[in-house]
C-alpha positions as CSV (number, residue, x, y, z in Angstrom):
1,X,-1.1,11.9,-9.4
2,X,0.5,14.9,-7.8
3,X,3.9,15.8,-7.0
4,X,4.4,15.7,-3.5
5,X,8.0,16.1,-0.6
6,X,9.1,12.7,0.4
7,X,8.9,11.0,3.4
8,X,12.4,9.3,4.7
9,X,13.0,5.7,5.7
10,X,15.7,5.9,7.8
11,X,16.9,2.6,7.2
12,X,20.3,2.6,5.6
13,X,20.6,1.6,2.2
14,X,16.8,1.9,0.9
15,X,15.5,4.6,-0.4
16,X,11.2,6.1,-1.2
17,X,10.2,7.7,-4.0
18,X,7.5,9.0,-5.8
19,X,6.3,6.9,-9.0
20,X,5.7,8.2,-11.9
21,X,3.8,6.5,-15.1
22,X,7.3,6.5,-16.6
23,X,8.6,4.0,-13.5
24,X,5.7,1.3,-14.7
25,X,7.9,-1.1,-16.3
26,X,10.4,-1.2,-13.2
27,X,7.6,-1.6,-10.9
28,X,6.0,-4.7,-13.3
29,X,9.4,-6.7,-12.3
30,X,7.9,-6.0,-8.7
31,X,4.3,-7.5,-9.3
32,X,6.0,-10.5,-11.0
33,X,8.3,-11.1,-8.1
34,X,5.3,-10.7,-5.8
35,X,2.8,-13.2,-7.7
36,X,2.4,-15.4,-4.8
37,X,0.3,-12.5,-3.9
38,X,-1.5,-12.6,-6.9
39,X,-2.3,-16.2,-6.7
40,X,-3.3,-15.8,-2.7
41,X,-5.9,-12.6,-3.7
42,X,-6.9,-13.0,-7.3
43,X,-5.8,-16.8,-8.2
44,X,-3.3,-16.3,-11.1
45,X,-0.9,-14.4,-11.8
46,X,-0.7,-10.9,-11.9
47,X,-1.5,-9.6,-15.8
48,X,1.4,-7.9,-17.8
49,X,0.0,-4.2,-17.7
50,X,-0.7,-4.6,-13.9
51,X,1.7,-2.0,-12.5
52,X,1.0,0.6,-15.8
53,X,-3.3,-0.3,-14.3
54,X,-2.5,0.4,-10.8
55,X,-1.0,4.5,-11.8
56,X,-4.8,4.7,-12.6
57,X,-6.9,3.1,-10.5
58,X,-8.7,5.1,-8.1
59,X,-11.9,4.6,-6.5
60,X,-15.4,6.7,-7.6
61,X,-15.4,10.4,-6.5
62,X,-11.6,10.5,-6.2
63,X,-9.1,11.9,-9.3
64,X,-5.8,10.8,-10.2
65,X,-4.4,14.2,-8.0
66,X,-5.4,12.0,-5.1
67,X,-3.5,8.8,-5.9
68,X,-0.3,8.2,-4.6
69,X,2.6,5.5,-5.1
70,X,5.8,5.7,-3.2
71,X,8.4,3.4,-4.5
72,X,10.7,1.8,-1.8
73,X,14.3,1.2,-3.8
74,X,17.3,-1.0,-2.7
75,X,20.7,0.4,-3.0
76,X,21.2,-0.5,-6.0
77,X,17.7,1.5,-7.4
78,X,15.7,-1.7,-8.0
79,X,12.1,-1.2,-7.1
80,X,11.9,-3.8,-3.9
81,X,8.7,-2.7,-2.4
82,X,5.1,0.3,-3.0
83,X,2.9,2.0,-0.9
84,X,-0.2,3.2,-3.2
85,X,-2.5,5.4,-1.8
86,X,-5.2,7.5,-2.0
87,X,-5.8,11.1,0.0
88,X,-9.0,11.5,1.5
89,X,-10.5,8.1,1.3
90,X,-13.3,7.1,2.0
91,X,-13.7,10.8,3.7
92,X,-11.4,13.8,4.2
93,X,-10.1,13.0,7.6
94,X,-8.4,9.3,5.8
95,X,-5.7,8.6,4.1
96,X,-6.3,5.1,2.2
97,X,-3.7,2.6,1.5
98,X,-4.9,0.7,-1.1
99,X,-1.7,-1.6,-1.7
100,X,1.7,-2.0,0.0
101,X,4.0,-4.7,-1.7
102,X,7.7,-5.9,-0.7
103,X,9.7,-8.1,-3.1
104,X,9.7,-11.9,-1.4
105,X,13.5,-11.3,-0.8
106,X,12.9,-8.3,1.5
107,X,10.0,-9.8,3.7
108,X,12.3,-10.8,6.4
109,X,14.5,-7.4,6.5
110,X,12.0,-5.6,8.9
111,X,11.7,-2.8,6.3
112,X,7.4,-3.2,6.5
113,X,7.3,-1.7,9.9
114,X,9.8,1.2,9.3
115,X,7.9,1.9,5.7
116,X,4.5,2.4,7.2
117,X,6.3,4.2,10.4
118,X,7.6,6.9,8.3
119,X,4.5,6.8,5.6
120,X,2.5,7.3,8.8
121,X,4.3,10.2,10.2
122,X,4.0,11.7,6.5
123,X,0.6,11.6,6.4
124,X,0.3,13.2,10.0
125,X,1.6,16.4,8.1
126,X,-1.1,16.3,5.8
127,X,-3.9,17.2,8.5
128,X,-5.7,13.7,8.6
129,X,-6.7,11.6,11.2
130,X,-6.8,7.9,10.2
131,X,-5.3,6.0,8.2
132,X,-7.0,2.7,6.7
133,X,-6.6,0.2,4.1
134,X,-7.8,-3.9,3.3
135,X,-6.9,-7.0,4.3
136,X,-8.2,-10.4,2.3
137,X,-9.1,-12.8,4.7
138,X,-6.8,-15.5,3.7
139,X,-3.7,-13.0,4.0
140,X,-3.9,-13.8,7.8
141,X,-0.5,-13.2,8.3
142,X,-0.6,-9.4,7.0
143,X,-3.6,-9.1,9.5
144,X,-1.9,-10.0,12.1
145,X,1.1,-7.8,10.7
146,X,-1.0,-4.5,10.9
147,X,-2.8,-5.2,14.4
148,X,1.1,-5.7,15.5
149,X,1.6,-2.0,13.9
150,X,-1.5,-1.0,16.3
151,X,-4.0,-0.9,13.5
152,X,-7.8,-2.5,14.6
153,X,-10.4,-4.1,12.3
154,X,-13.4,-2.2,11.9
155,X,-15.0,-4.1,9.7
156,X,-15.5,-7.2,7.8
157,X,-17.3,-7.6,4.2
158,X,-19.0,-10.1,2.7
159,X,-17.5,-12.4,0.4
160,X,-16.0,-10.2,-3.2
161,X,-14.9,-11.9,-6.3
162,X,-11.4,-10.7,-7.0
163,X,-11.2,-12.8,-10.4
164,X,-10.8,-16.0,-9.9
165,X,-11.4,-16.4,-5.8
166,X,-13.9,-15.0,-3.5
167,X,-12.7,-12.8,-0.2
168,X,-14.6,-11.3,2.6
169,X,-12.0,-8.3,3.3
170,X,-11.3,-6.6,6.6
171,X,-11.2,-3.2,6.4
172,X,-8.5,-2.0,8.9
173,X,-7.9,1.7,10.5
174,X,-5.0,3.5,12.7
175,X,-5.7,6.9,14.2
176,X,-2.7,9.2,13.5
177,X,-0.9,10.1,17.1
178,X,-2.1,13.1,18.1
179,X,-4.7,14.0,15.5
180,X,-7.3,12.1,17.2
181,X,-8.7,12.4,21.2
């Protein structure tokens, strides 16, 4: 992963930062706070090295310099929510987000919107156009989330075993303002 400026949230009381392999134990009390997310996408529970796998993961052709995870931290500097991302998937133009979580207590605080608002306005200075990411098919309520953020779906796979359940996915995309005519 690379060391990178910071984007702002703007919201008072929360703060982003980068992760770093040493934050993997702070951000595994995130994954177990969000395992009905597990259970909706994978059908159990999310495994006990899950946050330590997710530093890296990347998909083929991309290296760990192009993996990104912003932590989003509560006032008291509790892990309550991540962006992970890769740069320049799946082409140069696109910015990937392969994950965003927020801790079940935080749902309702309208801190998704202003996360991805200012992740979105980051990305703008790094000379892309889109960015795009997945939605399982059951998670209809993130869908609906992202078209409300003025995301579109562009696509829609075929069924995928994601351990113990099968998802088609919809791939999703947003053209950064003013990057593309």
């Amino acid at each position: 992963m690379t060391s990178i400026d910071l984007f702002t949230l703007g919201v008072p009381g929360y703060s982003v930062e980068n992760l770093e392999l040493k934050d993997a134990e702070r951000l595994q009390k995130l994954y177990e706070k969000c395992t009905d997310f597990a259970y909706l996408v994978e059908g159990q529970p999310p495994s006990p090295t899950a946050a330590q796998e997710e530093f890296f993961a990347v998909p083929e052709g991309k290296s760990l310099c192009d993996k990104f995870m912003f932590g989003l931290f509560n006032s008291e500097h509790e892990i309550i929510g991540l962006i992970e991302s890769i740069r320049g998937y799946p082409d140069e133009q696109t910015w990937w987000v392969g994950l965003i979580m927020l801790a079940p207590e935080y749902r309702r605080k309208r801190l998704l919107y202003p996360l991805v608002q200012s992740f979105e306005h980051w990305v703008a200075k790094h000379d892309v156009a889109y960015i795009m990411g997945s939605v399982v098919e059951a998670n209809i309520k993130v869908l609906r989330l992202w078209k409300r953020m003025g995301f579109e779906i562009i696509s829609r796979t075929s069924p995928k075993q994601f351990n113990q359940k099968f998802h088609s996915v919809y791939i999703i995309r947003k053209a950064i303002i003013g990057k593309v005519s």
